[in-house]
SELUM-455773 format. One record per residue (C-alpha): x, y, z negated; residue number from 1; residue in one letter. Coordinates in Angstrom, 1 decimal. Example, Ala and Ser with C-alpha at 12.3 -4.5 7.8 and 13.67 -1.06 7.14 Angstrom:
% residues 2
+--------+--------+--------+-------+------+
:      X :      Y :      Z : gumar : gulo :
+--------+--------+--------+-------+------+
:   12.3 :   -4.5 :   -7.8 :     1 :    A :
:   13.7 :   -1.1 :   -7.1 :     2 :    S :
+--------+--------+--------+-------+------+
This chain:
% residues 320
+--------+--------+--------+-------+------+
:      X :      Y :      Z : gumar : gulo :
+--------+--------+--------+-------+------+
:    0.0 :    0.0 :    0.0 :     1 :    X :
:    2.9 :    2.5 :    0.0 :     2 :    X :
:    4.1 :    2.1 :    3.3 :     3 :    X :
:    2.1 :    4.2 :    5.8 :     4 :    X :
:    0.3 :    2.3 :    8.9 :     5 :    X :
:    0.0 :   -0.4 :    6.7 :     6 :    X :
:   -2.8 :   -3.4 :    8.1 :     7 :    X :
:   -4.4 :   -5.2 :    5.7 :     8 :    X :
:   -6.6 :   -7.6 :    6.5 :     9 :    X :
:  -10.1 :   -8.6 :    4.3 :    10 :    X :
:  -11.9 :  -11.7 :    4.5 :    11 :    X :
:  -15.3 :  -11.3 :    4.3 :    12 :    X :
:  -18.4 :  -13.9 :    3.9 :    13 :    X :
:  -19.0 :  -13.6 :    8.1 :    14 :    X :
:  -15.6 :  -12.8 :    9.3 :    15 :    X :
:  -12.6 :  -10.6 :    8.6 :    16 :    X :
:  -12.1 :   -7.1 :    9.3 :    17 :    X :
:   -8.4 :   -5.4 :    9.4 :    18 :    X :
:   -8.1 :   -2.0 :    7.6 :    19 :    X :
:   -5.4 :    0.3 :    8.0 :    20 :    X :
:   -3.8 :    2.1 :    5.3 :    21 :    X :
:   -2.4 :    5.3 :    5.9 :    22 :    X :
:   -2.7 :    8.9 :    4.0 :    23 :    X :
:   -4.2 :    7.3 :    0.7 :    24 :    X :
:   -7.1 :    6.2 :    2.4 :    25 :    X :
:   -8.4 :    3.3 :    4.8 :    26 :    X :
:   -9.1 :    3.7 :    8.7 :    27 :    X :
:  -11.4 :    1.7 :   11.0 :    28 :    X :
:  -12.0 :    2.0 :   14.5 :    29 :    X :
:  -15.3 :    2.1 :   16.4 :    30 :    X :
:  -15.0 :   -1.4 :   17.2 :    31 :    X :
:  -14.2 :   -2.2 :   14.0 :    32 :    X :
:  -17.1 :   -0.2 :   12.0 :    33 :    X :
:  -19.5 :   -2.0 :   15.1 :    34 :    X :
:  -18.2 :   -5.3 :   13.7 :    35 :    X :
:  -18.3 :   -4.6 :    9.9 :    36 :    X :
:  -22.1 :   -3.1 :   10.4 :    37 :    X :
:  -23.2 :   -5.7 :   12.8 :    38 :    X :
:  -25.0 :   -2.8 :   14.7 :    39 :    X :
:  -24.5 :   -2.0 :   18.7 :    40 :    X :
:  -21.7 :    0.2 :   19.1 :    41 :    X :
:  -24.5 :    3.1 :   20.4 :    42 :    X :
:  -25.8 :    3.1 :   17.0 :    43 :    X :
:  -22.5 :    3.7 :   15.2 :    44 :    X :
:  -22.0 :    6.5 :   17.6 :    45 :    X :
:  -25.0 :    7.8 :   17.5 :    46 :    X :
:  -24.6 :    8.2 :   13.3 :    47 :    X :
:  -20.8 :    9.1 :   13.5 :    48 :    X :
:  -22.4 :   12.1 :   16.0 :    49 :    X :
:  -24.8 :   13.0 :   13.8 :    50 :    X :
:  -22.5 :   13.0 :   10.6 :    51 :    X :
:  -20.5 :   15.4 :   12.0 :    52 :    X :
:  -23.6 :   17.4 :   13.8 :    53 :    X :
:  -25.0 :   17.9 :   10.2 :    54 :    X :
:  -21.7 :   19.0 :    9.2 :    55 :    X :
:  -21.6 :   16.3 :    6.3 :    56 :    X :
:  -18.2 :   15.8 :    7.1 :    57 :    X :
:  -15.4 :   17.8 :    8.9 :    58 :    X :
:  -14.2 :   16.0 :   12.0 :    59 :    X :
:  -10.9 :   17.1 :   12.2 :    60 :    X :
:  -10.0 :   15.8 :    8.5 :    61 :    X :
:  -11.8 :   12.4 :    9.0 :    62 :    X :
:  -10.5 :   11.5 :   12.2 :    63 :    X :
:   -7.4 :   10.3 :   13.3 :    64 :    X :
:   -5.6 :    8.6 :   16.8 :    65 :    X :
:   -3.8 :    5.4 :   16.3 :    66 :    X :
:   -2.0 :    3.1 :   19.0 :    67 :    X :
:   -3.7 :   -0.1 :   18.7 :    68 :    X :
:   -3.4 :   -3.1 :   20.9 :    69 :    X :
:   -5.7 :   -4.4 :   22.5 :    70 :    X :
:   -6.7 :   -7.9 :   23.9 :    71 :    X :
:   -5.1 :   -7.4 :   26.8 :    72 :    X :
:   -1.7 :   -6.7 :   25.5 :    73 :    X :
:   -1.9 :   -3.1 :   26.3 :    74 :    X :
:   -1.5 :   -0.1 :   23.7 :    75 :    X :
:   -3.9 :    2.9 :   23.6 :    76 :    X :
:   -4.5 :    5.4 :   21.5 :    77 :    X :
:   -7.6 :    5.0 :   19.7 :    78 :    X :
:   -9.9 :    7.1 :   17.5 :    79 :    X :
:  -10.5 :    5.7 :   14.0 :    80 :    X :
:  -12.0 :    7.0 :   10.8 :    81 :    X :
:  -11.7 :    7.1 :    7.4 :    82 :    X :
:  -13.6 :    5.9 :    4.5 :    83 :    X :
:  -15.5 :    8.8 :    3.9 :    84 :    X :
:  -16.7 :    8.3 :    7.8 :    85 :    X :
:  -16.9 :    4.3 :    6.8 :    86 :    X :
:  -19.3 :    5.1 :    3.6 :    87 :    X :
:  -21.5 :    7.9 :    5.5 :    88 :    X :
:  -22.1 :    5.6 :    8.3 :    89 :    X :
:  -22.9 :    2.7 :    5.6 :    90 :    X :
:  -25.9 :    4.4 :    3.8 :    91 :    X :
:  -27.4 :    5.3 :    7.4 :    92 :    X :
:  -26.8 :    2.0 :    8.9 :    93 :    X :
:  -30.2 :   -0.2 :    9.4 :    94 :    X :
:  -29.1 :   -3.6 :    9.3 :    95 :    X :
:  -28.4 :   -6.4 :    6.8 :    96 :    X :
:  -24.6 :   -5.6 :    6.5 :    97 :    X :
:  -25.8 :   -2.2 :    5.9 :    98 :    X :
:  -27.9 :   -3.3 :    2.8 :    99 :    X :
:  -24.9 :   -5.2 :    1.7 :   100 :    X :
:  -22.4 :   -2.3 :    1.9 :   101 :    X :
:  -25.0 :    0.0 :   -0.2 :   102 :    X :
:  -25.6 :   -2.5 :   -2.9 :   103 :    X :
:  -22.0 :   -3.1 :   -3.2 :   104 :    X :
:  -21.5 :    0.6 :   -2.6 :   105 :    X :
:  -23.1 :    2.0 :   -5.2 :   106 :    X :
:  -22.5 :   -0.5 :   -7.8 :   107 :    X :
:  -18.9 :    0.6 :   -7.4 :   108 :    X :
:  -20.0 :    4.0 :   -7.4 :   109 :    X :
:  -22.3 :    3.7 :  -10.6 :   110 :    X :
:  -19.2 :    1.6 :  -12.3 :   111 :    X :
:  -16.4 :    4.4 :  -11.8 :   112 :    X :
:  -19.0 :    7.4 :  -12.4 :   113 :    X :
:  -19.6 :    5.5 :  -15.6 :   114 :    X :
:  -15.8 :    4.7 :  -16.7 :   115 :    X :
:  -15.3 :    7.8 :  -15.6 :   116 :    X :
:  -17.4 :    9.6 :  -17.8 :   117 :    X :
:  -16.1 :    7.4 :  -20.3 :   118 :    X :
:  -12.5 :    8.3 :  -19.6 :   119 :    X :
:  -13.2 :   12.4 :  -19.9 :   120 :    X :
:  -15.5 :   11.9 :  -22.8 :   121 :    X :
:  -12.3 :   10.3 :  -24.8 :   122 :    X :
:   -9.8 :   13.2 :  -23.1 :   123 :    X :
:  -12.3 :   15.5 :  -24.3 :   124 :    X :
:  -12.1 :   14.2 :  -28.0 :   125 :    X :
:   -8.7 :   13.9 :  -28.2 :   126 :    X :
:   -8.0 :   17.3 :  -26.9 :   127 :    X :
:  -10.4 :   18.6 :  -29.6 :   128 :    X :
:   -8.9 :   16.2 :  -32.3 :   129 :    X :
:   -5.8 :   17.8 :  -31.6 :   130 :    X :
:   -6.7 :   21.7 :  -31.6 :   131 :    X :
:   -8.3 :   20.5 :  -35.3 :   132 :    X :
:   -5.1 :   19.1 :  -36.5 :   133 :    X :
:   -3.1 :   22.6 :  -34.9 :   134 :    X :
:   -5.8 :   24.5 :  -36.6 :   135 :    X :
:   -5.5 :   23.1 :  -40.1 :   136 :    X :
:   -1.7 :   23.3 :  -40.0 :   137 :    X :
:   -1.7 :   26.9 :  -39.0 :   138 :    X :
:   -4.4 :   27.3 :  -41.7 :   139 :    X :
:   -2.8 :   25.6 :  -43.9 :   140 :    X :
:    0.4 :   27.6 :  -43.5 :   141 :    X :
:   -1.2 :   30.8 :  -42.9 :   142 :    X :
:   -3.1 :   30.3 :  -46.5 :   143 :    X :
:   -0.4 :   29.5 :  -48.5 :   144 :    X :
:    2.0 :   32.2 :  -47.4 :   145 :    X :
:   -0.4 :   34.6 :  -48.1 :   146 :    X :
:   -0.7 :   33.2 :  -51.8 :   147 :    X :
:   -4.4 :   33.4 :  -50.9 :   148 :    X :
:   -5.4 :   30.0 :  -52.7 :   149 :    X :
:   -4.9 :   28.6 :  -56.0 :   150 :    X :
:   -2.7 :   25.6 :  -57.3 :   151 :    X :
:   -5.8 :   23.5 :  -56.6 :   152 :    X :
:   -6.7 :   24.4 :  -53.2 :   153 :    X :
:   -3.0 :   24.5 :  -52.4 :   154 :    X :
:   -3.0 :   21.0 :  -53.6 :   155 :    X :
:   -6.0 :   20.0 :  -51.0 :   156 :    X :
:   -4.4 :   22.2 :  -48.1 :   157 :    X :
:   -1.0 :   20.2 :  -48.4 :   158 :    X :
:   -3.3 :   17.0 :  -48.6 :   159 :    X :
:   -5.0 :   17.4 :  -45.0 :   160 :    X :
:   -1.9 :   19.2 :  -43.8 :   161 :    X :
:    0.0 :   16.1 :  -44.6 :   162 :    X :
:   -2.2 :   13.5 :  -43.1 :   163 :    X :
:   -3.7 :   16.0 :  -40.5 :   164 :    X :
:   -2.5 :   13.6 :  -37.9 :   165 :    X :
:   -3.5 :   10.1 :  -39.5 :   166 :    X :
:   -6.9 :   12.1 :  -39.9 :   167 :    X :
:   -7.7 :   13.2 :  -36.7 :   168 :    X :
:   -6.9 :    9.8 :  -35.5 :   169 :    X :
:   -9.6 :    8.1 :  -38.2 :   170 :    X :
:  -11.7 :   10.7 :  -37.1 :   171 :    X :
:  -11.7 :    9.7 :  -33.4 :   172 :    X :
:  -14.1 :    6.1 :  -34.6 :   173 :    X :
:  -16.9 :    6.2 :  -36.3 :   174 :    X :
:  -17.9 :    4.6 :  -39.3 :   175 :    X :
:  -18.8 :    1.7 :  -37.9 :   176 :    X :
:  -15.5 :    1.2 :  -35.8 :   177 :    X :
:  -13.1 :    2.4 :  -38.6 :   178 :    X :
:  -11.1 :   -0.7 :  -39.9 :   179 :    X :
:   -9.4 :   -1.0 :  -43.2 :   180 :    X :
:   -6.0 :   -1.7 :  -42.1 :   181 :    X :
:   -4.1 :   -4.9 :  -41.9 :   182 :    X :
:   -1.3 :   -4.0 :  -44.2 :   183 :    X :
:   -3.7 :   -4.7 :  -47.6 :   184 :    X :
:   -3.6 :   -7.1 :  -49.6 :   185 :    X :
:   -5.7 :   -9.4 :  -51.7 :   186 :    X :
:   -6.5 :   -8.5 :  -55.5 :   187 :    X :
:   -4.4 :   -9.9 :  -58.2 :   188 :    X :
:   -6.8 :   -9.4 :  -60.9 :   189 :    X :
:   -9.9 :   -7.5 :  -62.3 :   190 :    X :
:  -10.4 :   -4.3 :  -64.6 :   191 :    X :
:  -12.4 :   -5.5 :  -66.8 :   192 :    X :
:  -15.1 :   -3.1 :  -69.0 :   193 :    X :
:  -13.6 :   -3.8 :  -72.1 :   194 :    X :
:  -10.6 :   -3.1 :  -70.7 :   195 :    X :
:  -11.7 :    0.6 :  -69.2 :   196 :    X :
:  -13.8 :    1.0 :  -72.4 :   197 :    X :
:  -10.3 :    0.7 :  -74.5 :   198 :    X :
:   -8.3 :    3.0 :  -72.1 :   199 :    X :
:  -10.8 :    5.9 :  -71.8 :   200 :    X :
:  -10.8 :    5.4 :  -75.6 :   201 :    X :
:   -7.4 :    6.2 :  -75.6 :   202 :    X :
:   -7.0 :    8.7 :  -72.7 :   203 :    X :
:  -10.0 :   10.6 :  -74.8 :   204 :    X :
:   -8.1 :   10.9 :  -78.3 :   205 :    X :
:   -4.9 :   12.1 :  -76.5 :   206 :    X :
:   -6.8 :   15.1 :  -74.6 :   207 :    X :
:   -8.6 :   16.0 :  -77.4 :   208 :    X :
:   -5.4 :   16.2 :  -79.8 :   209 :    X :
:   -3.8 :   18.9 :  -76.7 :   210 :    X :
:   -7.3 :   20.7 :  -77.1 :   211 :    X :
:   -7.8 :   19.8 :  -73.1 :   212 :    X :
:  -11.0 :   17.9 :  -73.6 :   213 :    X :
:  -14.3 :   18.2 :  -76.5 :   214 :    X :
:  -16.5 :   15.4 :  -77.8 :   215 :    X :
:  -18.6 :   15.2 :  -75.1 :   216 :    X :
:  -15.7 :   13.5 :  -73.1 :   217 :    X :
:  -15.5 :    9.9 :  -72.0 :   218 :    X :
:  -19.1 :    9.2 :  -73.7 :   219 :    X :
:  -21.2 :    7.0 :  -71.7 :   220 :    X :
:  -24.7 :    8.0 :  -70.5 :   221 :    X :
:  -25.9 :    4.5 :  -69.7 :   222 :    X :
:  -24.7 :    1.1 :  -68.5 :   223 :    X :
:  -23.1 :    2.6 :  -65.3 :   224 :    X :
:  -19.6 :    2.4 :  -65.8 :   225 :    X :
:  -20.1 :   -1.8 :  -66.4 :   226 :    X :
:  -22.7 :   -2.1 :  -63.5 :   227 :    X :
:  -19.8 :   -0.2 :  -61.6 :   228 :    X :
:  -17.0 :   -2.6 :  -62.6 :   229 :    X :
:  -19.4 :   -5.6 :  -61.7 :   230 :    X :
:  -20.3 :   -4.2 :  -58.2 :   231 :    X :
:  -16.3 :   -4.1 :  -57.1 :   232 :    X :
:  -15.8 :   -7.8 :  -58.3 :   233 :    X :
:  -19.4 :   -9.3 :  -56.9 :   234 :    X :
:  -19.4 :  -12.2 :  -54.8 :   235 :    X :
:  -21.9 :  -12.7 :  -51.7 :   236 :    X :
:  -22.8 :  -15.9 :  -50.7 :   237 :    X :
:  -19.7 :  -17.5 :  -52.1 :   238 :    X :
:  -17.0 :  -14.5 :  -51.3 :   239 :    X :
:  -16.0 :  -11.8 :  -53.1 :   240 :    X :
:  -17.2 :   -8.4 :  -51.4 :   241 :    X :
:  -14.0 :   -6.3 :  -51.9 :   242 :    X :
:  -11.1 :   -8.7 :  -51.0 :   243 :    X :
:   -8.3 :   -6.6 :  -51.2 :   244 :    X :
:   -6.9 :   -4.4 :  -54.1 :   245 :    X :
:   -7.0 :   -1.4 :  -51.7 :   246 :    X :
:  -11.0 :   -1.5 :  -51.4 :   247 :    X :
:  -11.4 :   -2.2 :  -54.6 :   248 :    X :
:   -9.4 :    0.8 :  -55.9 :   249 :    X :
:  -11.0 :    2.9 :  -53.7 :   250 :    X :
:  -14.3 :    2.0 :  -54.7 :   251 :    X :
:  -13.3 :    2.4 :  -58.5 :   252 :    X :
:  -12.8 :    6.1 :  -58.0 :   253 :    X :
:  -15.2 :    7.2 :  -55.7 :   254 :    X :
:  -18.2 :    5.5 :  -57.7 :   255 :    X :
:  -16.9 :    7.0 :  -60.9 :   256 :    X :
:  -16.4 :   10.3 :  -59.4 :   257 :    X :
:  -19.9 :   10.1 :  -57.5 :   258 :    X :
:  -22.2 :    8.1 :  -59.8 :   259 :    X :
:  -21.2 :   10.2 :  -63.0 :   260 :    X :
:  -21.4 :    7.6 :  -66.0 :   261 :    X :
:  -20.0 :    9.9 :  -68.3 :   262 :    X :
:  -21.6 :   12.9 :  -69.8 :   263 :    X :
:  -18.0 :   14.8 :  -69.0 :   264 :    X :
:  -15.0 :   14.0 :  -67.5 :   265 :    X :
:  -16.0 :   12.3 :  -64.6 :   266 :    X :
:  -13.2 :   12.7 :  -61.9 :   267 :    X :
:  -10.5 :   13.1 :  -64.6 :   268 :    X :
:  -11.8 :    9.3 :  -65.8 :   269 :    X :
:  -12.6 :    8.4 :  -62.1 :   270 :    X :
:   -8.6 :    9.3 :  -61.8 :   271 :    X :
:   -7.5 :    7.7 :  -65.0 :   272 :    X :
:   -9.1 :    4.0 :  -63.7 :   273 :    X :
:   -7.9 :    4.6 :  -60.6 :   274 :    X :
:   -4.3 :    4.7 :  -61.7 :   275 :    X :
:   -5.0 :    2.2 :  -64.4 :   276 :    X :
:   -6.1 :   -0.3 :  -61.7 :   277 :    X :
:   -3.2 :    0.5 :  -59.3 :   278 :    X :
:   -0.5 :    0.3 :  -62.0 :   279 :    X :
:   -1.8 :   -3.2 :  -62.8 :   280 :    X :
:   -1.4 :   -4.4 :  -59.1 :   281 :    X :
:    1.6 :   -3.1 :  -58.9 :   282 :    X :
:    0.5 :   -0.2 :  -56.2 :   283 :    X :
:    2.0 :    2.9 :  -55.0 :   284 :    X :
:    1.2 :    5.9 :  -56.7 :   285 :    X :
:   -0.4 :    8.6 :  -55.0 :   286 :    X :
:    1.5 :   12.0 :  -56.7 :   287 :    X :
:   -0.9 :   14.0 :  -59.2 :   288 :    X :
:   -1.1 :   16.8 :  -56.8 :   289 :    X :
:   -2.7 :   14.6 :  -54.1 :   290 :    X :
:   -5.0 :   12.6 :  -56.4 :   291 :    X :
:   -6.5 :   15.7 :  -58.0 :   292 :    X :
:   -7.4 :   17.0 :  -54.4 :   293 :    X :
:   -8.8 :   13.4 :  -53.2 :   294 :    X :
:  -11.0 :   13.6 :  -56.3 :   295 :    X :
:  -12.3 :   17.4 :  -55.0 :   296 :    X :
:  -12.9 :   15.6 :  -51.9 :   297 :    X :
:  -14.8 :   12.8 :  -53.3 :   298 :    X :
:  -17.0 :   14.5 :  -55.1 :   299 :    X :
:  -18.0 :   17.4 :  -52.4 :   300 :    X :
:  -18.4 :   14.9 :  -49.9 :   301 :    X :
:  -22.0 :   13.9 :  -48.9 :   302 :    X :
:  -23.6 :   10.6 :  -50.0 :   303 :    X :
:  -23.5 :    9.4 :  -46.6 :   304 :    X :
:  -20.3 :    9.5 :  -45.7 :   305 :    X :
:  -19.2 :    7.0 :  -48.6 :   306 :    X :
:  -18.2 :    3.8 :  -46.2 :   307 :    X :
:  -16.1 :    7.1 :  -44.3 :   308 :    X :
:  -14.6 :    8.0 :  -47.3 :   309 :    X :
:  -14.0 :    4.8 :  -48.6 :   310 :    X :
:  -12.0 :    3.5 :  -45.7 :   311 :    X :
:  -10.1 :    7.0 :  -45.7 :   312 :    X :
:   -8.8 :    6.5 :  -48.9 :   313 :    X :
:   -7.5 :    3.2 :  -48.0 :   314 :    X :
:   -6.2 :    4.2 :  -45.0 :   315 :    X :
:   -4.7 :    8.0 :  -45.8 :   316 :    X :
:   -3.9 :    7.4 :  -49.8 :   317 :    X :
:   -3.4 :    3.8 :  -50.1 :   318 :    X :
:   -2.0 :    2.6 :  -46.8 :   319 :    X :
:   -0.8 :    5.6 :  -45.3 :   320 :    X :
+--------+--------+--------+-------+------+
């Protein structure tokens, strides 16, 4: 296909039809398109006339003068015509070949129109994916030189900033389509409520001796925080729900954070677990600066977007 004047030659269910190649597209004589429409050559003329008559195509660009041999061992030059000529004269043909080159036509035309779409649909996201993640890093930058955010939203800015790229590219499936990664692995163990109970016990009488939390800290409202702690360690018809530690921590502090079984103290305790859990499974920490914005995050996210967040937490925090 990269040479020019190139003959290829395609079998077909009544015959076979030789196509030249030359200029990126395919050539056939009048003979030929006489043969590949089973029509009388004065009905291929007659619709190559009027193609051009109509002005539907430009004669001058669709036309071109080959030497071809013919039967008689001579050379002449002869007119042939491209595949815009070969298509136009397929959809006006009246014949059974005709009806065959139109349904196989515009299948092909429907399948490319459709990948096509397809194509500049995902070019279209990705471009935009990108001018998100320039936009948050100029943000980002543009904020923090300004000093016009506190130690807190700093703390979120240099979250996003950091992952900007691993976001974008989460952000380009949706929720359904967003995998946890490969690199988890399963749970060792389980945190169990007595466990949490004794630890928040703990973590409670150490903030309140700094004077950095009151009594209303750490107290349960209910039976949440247990029904919570059963939820990430359920089975389902014989399997455990959350197979690997990575789920599992992730679900520990976003239904702490979001469910609110304590009447104060929430994220701080959502954290606290959170850390408790990965320390025990021998996990990397996230830095206290980074944890403290994923808990903001977490709990100003909507409802609906928990299997998003969920698997964004694995996959920025805990696999990233």
């Amino acid at each position: 296909m990269n040479s020019t004047n190139e003959i290829l030659i395609y079998e077909l269910s009544y015959g076979q039809v030789e196509v030249r190649v030359d200029g990126d597209t395919v050539w056939l004589s009048l003979n030929q398109l006489v043969d590949l429409f089973q029509r009388d050559k004065s009905v291929i003329s007659k619709h190559i006339s009027n193609i051009f008559n109509e002005q539907e195509l430009s004669k001058n660009s669709v036309v071109a003068n080959f030497a071809t041999t013919a039967a008689d061992g001579k050379t002449y030059q002869v007119d042939h015509y491209n595949l815009d000529v070969i298509i136009s004269v397929g959809y006006r043909v009246k014949s059974k070949r005709g009806t065959q080159f139109r349904q196989w036509a515009t299948k092909v035309l429907r399948d490319n129109l459709v990948k096509g779409f397809s194509v500049n649909q995902s070019k279209l996201a990705e471009r935009g994916l990108t001018e998100i993640q320039q936009t948050i890093t100029l943000l980002t930058r543009t904020l923090e030189n300004q000093t016009l955010v506190s130690d807190l939203g700093r703390n979120v800015l240099a979250l996003i900033a950091s992952y900007a790229k691993t976001w974008t590219l989460l952000l380009q499936y949706d929720e359904d389509n967003l995998l946890i990664p490969p690199g988890c692995q399963p749970a060792k163990g389980i945190l169990s409520y007595t466990e949490a109970v004794s630890a928040i016990k703990s973590l409670k009488k150490e903030l309140i001796s700094k004077g950095e939390a009151a009594a209303l800290f750490g107290n349960e409202l209910d039976l949440t925080l247990k029904a919570i702690l059963g939820n990430i360690e359920q089975v389902v018809f014989d399997e455990v729900l959350y197979q690997t530690r990575e789920e599992r921590a992730a679900h520990l502090l976003y239904f702490i954070i979001k469910d609110h079984p304590f009447t104060d103290g929430n994220k701080r305790i959502g954290c606290f677990l959170f850390l408790l859990y990965l320390k025990q499974e021998n996990m990397r920490m996230p830095d206290e600066g980074s944890l403290t914005a994923l808990a903001l995050l977490i709990a100003e996210s909507d409802p609906k977007q928990k299997a998003l967040i969920i698997k964004l937490i694995v996959n920025i925090v805990l696999c990233g």
